[in-house]
N, C-alpha and C positions, 0 to 999 in steps of 0.2 A: 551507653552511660548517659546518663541525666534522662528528667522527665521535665515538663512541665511544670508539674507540682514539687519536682522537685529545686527546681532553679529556681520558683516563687518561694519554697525556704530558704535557700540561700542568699536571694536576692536581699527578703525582709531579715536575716539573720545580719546581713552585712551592713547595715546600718542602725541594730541596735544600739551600739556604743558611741552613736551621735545624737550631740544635743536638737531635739525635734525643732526648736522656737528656730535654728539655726535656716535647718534645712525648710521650715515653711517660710525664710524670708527669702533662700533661694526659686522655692518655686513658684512664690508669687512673685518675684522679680525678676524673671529669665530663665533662662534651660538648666535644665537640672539633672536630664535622661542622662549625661556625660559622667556626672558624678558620682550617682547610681549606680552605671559601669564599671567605675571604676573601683569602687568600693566591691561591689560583688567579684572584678576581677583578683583583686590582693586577699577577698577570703577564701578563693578558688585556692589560688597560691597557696596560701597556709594550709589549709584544710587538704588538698592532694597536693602533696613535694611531689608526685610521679608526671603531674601534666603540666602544662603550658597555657597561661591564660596570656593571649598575648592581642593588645589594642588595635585596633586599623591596619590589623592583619591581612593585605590584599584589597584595603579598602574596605574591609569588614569591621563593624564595631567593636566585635569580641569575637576571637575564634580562642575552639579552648583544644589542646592537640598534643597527641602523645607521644614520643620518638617524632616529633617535627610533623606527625598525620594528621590532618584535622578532625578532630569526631564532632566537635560541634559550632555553630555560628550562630551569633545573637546579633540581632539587628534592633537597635532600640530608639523609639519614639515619647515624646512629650505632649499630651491632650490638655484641656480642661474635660472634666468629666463630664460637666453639661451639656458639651456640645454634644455628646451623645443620644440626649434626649430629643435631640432634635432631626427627622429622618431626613431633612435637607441637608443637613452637615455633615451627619453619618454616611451618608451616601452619595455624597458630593463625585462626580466622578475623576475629578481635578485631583493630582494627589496631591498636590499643594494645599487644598482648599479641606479634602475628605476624607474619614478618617478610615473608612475601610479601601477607598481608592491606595491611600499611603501607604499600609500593608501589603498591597497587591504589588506595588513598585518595589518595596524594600525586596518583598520575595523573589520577585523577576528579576533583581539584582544579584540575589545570591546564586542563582542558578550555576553558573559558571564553576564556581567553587564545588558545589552541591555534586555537577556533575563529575567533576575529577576528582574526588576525594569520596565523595557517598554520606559526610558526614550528617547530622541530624541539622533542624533547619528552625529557631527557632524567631518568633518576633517579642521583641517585651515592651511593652506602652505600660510608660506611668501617665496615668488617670489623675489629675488633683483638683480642688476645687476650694477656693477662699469666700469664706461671708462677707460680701465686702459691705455690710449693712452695717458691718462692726468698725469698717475704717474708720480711722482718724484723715478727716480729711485732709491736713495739711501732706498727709504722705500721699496721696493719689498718684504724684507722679514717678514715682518708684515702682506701680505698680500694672505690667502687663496687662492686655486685655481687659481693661476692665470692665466694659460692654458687654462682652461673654459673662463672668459673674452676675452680674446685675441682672442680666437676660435670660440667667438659670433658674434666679430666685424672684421674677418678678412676680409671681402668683401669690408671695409670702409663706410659701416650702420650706421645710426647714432644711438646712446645709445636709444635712445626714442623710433625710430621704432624700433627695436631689443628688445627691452625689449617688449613691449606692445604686440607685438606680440608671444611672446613667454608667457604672460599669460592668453593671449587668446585663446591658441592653450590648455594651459591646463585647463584651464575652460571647454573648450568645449570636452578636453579627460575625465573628470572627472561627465560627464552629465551624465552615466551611474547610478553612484552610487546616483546621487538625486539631487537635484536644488541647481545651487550654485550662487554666487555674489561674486563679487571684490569689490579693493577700494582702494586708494590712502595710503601711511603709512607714506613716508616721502620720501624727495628730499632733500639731503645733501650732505658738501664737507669734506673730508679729503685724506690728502698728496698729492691735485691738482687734485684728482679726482671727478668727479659727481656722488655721489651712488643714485640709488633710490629704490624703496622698494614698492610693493601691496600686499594684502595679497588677498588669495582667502578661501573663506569658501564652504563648499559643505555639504548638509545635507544630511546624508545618509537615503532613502528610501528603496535600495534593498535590498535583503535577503540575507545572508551570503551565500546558496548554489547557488545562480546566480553568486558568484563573481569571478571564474573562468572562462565565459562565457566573461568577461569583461576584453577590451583588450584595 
């Protein structure tokens, strides 16, 4: 049960009936991957009464599990999307630091689970990315990274192309690990800026000792 493409409809389905201006003052001012979770966890809920979407389950962000089994585990992450564009950041090997190092770690964490249970193995990175050329400066300080922003659009890019392409670049860094899908989350304003937001889900196929091999 589930795909890829299928949890990136669910995902973007579970936060249609939030105000977007809401959620782009959460993502330009701190993590938001938790929220995202949670929201796709309670349309799990609703949407199958037969399973269990249940939080930091074993340490896990979302495992979603039938009769108490786990069929599946989400491990979710927060980017700006620009850092994508950039092949030092993307491929940082620090998982602290990189975005497809952080992947690699989340997966190597799931293992444990993966192995006693069999369930499916999924990563979900929300991507987003604010014009911060639109700030109001007296908000600056409310607002995360803002170096990263600034340092997306310093060529005079527009948000759109700069963004879209930096989640394409990691979609297509993250093919290694198993078939992924994108998808729209939300398009909103706060303090003058335009945030927007995709999430990418990637289902993990590979084996935990291939994942050094993956760069």
């Amino acid at each position: 049960m589930f795909s890829a493409s299928e949890l990136v409809g669910l995902t973007c389905e579970s936060v249609k009936s939030k105000n977007f201006d809401d959620l782009a003052y959460l993502a330009s001012t701190g993590k938001i991957e938790l929220s995202i979770r949670d929201s796709l966890a309670a349309l799990i809920t609703k949407k199958f009464p037969n399973l269990t979407a249940a939080r930091e389950y074993q340490r896990r962000d979302l495992v979603i599990l039938e009769d108490g089994h786990p069929l599946a585990m989400i491990e979710g992450k927060l980017w700006i999307s620009f850092e994508a564009n950039f092949p030092s950041k993307l491929h940082n090997p620090n998982p602290k630091e990189g975005l497809i190092a952080a992947s690699r770690s989340d997966i190597a964490k799931m293992n444990d689970l993966y192995l006693s249970s069999g369930c499916k193995r999924f990563i979900s990175t929300v991507l987003f990315a604010a014009d911060i050329r639109q700030l109001e400066s007296r908000h600056l300080p409310a607002v995360k990274y803002p170096s990263w922003h600034s340092r997306g659009l310093a060529s005079g890019v527009e948000l759109a192309t700069a963004h879209n392409l930096g989640v394409t670049r990691f979609l297509e860094a993250t093919r290694p690990f198993g078939p992924g899908a994108t998808g729209r989350l939300f398009e909103g304003r706060v303090y003058g800026m335009t945030v927007v937001a995709d999430v990418v889900i990637c289902e993990v196929t590979c084996s935990v000792a291939s994942l050094k091999t993956v760069t």
